[in-house]
C-alpha positions in Angstrom: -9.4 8.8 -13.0 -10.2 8.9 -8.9 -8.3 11.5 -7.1 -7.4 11.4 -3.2 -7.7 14.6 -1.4 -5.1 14.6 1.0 -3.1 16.9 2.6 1.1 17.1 2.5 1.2 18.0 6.8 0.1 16.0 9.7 -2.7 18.1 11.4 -5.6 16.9 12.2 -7.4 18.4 9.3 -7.0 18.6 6.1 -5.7 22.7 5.7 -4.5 22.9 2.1 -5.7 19.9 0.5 -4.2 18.2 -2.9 -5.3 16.1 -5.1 -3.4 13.1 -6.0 -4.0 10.1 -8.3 -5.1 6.9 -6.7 -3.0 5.5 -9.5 0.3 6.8 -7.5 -0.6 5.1 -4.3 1.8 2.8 -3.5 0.3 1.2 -0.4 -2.0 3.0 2.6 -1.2 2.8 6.3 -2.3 3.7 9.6 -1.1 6.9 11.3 0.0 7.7 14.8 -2.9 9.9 15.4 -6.9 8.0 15.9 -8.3 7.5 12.1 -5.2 8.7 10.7 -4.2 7.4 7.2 -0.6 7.9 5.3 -1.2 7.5 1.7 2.2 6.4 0.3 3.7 7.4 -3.2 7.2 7.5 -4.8 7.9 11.2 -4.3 5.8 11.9 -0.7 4.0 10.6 2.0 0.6 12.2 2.1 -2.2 12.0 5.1 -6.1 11.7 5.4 -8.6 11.3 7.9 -10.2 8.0 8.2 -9.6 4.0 8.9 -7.5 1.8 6.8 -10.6 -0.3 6.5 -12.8 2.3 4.9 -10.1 3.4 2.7 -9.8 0.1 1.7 -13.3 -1.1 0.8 -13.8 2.6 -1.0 -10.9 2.4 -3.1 -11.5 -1.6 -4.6 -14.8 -0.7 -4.9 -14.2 2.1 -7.7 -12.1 -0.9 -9.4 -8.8 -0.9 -7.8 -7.0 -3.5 -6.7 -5.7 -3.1 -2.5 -4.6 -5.6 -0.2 -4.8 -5.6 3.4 -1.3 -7.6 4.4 -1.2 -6.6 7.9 -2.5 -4.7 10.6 -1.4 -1.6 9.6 -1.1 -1.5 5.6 -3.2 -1.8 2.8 -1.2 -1.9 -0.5 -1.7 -1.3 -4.0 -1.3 -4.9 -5.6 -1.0 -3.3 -9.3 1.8 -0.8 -8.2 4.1 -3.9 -6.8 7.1 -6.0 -8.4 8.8 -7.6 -6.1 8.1 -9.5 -2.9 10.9 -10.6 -0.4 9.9 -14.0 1.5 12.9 -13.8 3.7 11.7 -10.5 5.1 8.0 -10.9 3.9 8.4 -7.1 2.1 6.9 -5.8 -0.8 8.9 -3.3 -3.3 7.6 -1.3 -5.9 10.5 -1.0 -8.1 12.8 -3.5 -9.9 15.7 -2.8 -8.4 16.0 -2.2 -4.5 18.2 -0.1 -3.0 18.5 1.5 0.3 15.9 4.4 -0.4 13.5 2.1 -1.8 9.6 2.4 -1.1 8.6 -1.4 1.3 5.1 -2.2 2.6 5.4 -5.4 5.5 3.3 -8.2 5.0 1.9 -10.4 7.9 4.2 -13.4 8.8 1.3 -15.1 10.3 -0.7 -14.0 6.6 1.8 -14.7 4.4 1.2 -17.2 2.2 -2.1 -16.4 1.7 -1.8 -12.9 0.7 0.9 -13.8 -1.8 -1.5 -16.1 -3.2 -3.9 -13.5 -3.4 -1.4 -11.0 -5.0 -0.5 -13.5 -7.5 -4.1 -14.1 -9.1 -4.4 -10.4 -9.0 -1.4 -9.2 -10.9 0.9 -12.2 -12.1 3.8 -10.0 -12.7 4.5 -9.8 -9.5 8.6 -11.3 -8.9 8.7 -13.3 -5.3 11.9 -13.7 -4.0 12.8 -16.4 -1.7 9.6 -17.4 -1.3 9.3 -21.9 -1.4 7.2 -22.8 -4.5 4.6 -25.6 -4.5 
């Protein structure tokens, strides 16, 4: 099992690190700060240093399965369950409510990343999305 060091505060380096699953990432995204990552997961938002890009080719090259569906996030294809097409979301639980975990996808992406999503993990339940 691959483990992210990351770190639980916002500083520029990494002061007390921890080690987290890559199995609890939900989804990746780009920080406020220059070649700051948040690393996303039920209980916490975690941060590393680096670009989404990196993160992304390291992690689906040690056999995982993330998605670049916008400028800013990378998610975590096996960790979702449903996506919204009215508000082009992803969720990683069955049932949303208000406190619920959502990664945006591209508008202008789309269709083509839900395509991509669906090969990848077919469990995957897309809400008003048009079917073909």
């Amino acid at each position: 099992m691959l483990n992210l060091t990351v770190s639980a505060d916002d500083s520029r380096g990494i002061n007390k690190g921890e080690n987290i699953p890559v199995d609890k990432v939900l989804f990746i995204s780009k920080g406020r700060k220059r070649d700051q990552i948040l690393v996303h997961t039920f209980e916490k938002t975690y941060y590393m240093i680096g670009t989404l890009r990196h993160w992304e080719s390291f992690l689906n090259n040690n056999g995982f399965h993330f998605l670049n569906v916008d400028r800013s996030n990378t998610l975590n294809v096996e960790k979702v369950k449903i996506v919204n097409g009215i508000f082009k979301d992803a969720y990683f639980e069955c049932e949303i409510t208000k406190t619920s975990k959502r990664c945006p996808i591209s508008y202008h992406r789309f269709d083509e990343v839900i395509e991509e999503m669906g090969f990848i993990n077919s469990n995957i339940i897309f809400t008003g999305v048009a079917t073909r």
